[in-house]
C-alpha positions in Angstrom: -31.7 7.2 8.8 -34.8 6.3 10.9 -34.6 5.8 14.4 -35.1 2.3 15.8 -36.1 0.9 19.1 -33.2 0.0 21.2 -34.2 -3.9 21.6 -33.5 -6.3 18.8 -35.2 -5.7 15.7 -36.8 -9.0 13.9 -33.6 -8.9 11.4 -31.1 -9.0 14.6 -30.4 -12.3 16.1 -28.7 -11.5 19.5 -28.0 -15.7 20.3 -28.8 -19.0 18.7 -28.5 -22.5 19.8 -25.1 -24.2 20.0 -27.2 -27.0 17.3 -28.2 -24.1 14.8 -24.5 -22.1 15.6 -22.9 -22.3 11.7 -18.9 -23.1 12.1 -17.6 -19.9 12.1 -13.7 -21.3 12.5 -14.6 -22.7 8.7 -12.9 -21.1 6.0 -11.9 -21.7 1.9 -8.4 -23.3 2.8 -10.5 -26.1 4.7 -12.5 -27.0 1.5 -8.7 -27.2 -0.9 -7.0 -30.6 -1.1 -4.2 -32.3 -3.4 -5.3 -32.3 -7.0 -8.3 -30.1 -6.2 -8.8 -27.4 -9.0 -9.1 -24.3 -6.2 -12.8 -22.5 -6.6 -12.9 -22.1 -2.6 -9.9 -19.3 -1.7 -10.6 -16.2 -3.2 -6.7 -15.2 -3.3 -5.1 -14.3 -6.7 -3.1 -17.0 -8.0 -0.4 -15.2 -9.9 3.1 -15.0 -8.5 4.0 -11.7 -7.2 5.5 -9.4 -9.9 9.5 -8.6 -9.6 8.5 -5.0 -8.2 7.2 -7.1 -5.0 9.2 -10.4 -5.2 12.3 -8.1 -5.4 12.1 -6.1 -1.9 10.2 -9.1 0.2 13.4 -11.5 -1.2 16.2 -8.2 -0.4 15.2 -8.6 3.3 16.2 -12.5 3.7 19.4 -11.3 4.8 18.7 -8.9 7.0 16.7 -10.8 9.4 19.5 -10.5 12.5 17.5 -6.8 13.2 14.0 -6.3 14.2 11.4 -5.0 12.1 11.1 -1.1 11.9 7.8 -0.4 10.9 8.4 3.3 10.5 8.7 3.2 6.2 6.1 1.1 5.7 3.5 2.9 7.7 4.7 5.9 6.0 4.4 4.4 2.7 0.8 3.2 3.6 -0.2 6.8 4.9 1.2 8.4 1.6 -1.1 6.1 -0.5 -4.7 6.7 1.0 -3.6 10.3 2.1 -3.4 10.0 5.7 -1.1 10.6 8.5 1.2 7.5 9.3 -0.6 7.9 13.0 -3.4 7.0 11.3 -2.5 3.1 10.4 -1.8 0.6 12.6 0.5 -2.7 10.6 -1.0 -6.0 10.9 -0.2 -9.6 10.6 -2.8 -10.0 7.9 -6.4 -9.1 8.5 -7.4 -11.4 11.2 -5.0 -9.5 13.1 -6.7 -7.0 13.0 -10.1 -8.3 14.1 -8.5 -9.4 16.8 -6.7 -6.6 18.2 -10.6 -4.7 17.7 -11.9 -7.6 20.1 -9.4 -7.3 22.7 -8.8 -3.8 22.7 -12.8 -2.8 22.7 -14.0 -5.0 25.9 -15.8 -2.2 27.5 -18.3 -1.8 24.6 -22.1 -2.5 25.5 -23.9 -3.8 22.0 -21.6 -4.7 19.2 -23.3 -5.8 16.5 -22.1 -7.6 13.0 -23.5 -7.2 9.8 -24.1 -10.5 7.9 -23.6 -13.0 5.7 -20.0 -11.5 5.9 -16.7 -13.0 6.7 -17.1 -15.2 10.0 -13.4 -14.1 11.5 -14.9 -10.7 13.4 -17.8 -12.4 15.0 -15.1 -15.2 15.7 -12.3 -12.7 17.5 -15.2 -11.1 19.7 -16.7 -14.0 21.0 -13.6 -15.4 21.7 -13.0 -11.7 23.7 -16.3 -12.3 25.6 -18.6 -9.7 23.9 -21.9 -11.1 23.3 -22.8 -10.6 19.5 -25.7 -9.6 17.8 -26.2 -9.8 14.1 -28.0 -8.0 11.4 -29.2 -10.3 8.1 -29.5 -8.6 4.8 -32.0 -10.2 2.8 -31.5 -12.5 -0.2 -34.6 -11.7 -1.8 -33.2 -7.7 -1.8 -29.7 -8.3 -2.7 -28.2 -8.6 0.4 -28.8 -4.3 -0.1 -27.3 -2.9 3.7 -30.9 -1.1 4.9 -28.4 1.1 7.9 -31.7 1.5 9.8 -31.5 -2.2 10.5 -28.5 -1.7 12.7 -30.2 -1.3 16.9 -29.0 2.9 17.1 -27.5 2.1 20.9 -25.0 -0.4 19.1 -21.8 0.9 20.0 -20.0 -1.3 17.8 -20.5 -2.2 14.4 -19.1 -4.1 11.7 -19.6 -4.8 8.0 -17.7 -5.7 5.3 -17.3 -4.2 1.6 -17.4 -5.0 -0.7 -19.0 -8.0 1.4 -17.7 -11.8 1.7 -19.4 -14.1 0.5 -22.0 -12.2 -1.0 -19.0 -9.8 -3.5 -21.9 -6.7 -2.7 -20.3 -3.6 -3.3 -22.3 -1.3 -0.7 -22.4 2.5 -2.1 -19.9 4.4 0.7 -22.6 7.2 1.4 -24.8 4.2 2.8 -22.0 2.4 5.2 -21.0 6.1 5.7 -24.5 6.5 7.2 -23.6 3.9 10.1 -21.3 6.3 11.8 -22.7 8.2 14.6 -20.7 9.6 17.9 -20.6 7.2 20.4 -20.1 4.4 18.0 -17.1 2.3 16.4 -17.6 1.5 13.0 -15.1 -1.0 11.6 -15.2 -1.3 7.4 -13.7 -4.9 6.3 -12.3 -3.2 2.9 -10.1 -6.7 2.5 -11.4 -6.8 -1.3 -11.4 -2.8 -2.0 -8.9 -3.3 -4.2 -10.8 -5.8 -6.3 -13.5 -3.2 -7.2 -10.9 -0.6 -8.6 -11.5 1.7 -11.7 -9.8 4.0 -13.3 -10.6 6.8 -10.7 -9.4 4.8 -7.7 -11.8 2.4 -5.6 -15.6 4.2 -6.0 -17.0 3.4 -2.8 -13.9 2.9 -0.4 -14.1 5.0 2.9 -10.2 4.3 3.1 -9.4 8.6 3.4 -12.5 9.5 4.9 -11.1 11.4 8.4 -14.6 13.1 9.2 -17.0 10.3 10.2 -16.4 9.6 13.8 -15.4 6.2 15.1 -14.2 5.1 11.6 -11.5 2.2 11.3 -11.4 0.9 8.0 -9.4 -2.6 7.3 -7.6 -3.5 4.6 -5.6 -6.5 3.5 -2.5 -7.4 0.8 -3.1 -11.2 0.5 -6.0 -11.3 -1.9 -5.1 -9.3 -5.0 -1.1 -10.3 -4.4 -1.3 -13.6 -2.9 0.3 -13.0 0.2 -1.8 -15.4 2.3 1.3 -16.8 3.1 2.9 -13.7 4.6 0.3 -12.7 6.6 0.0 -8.3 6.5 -2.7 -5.9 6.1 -3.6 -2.4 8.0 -6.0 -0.3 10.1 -6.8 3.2 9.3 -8.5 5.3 11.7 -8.0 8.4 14.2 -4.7 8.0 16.0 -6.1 7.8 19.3 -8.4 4.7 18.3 -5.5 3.1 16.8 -3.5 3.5 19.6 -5.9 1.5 21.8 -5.8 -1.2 19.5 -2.0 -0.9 19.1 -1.5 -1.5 23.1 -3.0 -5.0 22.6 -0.1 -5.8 19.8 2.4 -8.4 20.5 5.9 -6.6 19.6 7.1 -6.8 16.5 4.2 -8.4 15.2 4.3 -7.5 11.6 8.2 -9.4 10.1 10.5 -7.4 8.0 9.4 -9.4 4.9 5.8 -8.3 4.9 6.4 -5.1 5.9 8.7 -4.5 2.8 5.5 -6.3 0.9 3.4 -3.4 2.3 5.5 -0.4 1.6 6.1 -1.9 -2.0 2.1 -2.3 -2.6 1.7 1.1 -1.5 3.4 2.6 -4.6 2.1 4.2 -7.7 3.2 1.1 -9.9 1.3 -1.3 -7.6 -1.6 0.9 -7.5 -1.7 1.3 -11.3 -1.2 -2.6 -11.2 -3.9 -3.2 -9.3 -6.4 -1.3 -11.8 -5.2 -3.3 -14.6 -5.7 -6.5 -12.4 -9.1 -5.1 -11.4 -10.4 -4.6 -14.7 -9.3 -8.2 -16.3 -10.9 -9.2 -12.8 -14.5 -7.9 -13.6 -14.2 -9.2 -17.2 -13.7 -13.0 -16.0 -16.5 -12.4 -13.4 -18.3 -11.2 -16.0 -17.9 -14.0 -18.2 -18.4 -16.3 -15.4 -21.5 -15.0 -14.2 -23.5 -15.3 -17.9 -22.1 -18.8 -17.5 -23.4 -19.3 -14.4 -27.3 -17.5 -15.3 -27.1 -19.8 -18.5 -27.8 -23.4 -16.3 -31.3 -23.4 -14.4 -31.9 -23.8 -11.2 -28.5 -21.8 -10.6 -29.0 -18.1 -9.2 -26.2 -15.8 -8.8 -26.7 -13.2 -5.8 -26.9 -9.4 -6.0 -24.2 -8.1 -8.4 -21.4 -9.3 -7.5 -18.5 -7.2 -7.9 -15.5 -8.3 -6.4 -13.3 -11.7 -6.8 -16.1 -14.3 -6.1 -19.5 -14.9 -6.9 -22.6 -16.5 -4.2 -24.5 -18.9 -5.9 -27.9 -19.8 -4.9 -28.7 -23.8 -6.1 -31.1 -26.2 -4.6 -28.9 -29.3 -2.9 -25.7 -26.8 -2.8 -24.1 -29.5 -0.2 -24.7 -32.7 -2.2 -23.3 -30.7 -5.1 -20.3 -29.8 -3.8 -19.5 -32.8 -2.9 -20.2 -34.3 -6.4 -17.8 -31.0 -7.4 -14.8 -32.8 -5.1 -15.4 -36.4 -6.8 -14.5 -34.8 -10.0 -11.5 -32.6 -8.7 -13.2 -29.1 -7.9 -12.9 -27.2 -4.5 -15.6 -24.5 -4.0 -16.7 -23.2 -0.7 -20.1 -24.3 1.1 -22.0 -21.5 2.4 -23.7 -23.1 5.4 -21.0 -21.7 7.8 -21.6 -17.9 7.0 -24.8 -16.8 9.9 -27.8 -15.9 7.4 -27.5 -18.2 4.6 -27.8 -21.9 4.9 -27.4 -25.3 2.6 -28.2 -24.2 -0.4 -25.2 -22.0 -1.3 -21.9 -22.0 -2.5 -19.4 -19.2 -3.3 -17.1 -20.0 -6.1 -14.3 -17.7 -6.7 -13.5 -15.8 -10.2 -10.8 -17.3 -12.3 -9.8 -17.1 -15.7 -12.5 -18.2 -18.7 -10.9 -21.3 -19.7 -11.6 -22.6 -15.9 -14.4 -21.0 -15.8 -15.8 -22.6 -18.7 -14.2 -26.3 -17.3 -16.0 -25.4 -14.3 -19.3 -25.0 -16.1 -19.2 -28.4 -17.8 -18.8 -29.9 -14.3 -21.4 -28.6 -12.8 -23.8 -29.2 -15.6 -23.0 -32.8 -15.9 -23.5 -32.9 -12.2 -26.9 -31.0 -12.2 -28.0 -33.0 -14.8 -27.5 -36.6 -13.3 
């Protein structure tokens, strides 16, 4: 990596104008309404198989106790080879951005890699930090360049594989953004989308030797558990327990903590491959649906459960979308893109192919 002055570099926008700020509180839910055929939320739609449903249901009537987190950590640290002091339980993602906000007030220069998920900019502002991004460029891919990132900043975080953009980043290259001195915080919500036989190819999940490292991870997108609200921090003990001190008590319930020990066995793993691989055939198909209409141009290579389209008039397209019962999610709210995107999450063909009809009538008016 090449060294780079300490002030912002042109790609590194340390403020912007409350008029040019993009809503970073706006998310897919916002976009779904009755009767709405639901492109915007990229959370798997199937109901949760019996080997899930099963222990989450078993612990409606044992609610009188408080949650014990003790198996389910244990569980979690048995999965990705770790220690259970090395995970943190929390109520969902966003949890966890927020605990990483509160808990890190004395650093100097966080920064935030973007276009990526809005809710860790969010959580630190909110904290008080003042927060510098780094844009990846359309024109390359949204490729992470890791000399981009200011060297002083003592905070960084990125996402992979990246919302909105579904960029898988290779883990040698967000591997290179660790440095002594410096947190590194890996959004890994979607890992499990980019699965393979051998396991998730560019996860950092059981790296223990870069310093600083706290990958995040989340259970709601591949199992539908918006509505339960867990996920998990992995990182050195005594990072995590700076983050843990922050914690409201009992802050993960006894139903998603049986979800998380149960999608930490060898059957949900194994599930999730299966559900990965049908996953990158409907992207697939959806993307050389997508590359067939003109004007339409799909970003990067997508490779997780949603794809970033790039269309002249994107707004007044979406829109037209909603008139005829389609949700999909505007990308004027994520910092470095701008009207003229939309991120449409994967779904089978035969709405996929529905979907294409749509939007070529609508293009074509």
């Amino acid at each position: 990596m090449r060294d780079q002055p300490s002030g912002p570099s042109p790609l590194a926008v340390a403020e912007r104008t409350a008029t040019e700020e993009p809503d970073l509180a706006h998310h897919g839910d916002s976009e779904v309404g009755v009767g709405l055929i639901d492109l915007a939320v990229n959370v798997r739609q199937a109901p949760p198989p019996a080997w899930l449903a099963g222990p989450i249901a078993a612990t409606l009537t044992d609610l009188a106790r408080y949650p014990d987190p003790t198996p389910a950590r244990a569980a979690v640290a048995a999965r990705h080879r770790r220690h259970p002091d090395e995970v943190l339980l929390t109520a969902g993602a966003a949890e966890g951005f927020v605990l990483i906000a509160q808990a890190l007030r004395g650093v100097r220069r966080p920064v935030v890699v973007h276009p990526q998920f809005t809710e860790p900019e969010a959580a630190l502002r909110a904290a008080g930090h003042r927060v510098e991004r780094v844009l990846l460029d359309p024109a390359d891919g949204f490729r992470l360049d890791p000399s981009l990132v200011p060297v002083d900043a003592d905070l960084v975080m990125i996402g992979n594989p990246t919302n909105p953009t579904s960029v898988l980043h290779p883990a040698r290259t967000v591997a290179a953004l660790a440095r002594p001195g410096r947190i590194l915080v890996v959004d890994e919500a979607f890992a499990d989308t980019t699965a393979g036989h051998t396991g998730e190819p560019e996860s950092l999940a059981q790296r223990r030797d870069l310093p600083g490292l706290v990958v995040l991870r989340s259970l709601t997108k591949t199992w539908g558990l918006a509505g339960l609200r867990i996920g998990y921090l992995l990182g050195a003990p005594e990072l995590l327990s700076r983050l843990a001190a922050v914690q409201p008590l009992w802050a993960v319930s006894t139903p998603a903590l049986a979800a998380a020990a149960a999608c930490a066995t060898p059957v949900a793993v194994e599930a999730e491959r299966a559900i990965a691989a049908d996953l990158a055939a409907d992207r697939d198909h959806l993307v050389a649906r997508l590359t067939d209409l003109p004007g339409v141009r799909v970003a990067g290579r997508p490779a997780s459960a949603f794809v970033l389209l790039h269309l002249p008039g994107a707004n007044r397209i979406r829109e037209a979308l909603r008139d005829r019962g389609w949700a999909v999610r505007r990308g004027d709210t994520f910092p470095g893109l701008g009207p003229d995107w939309l991120r449409v999450a994967v779904r089978d063909r035969d709405t996929t192919d529905a979907f294409i009809e749509v939007l070529r009538e609508i293009m074509e008016a």
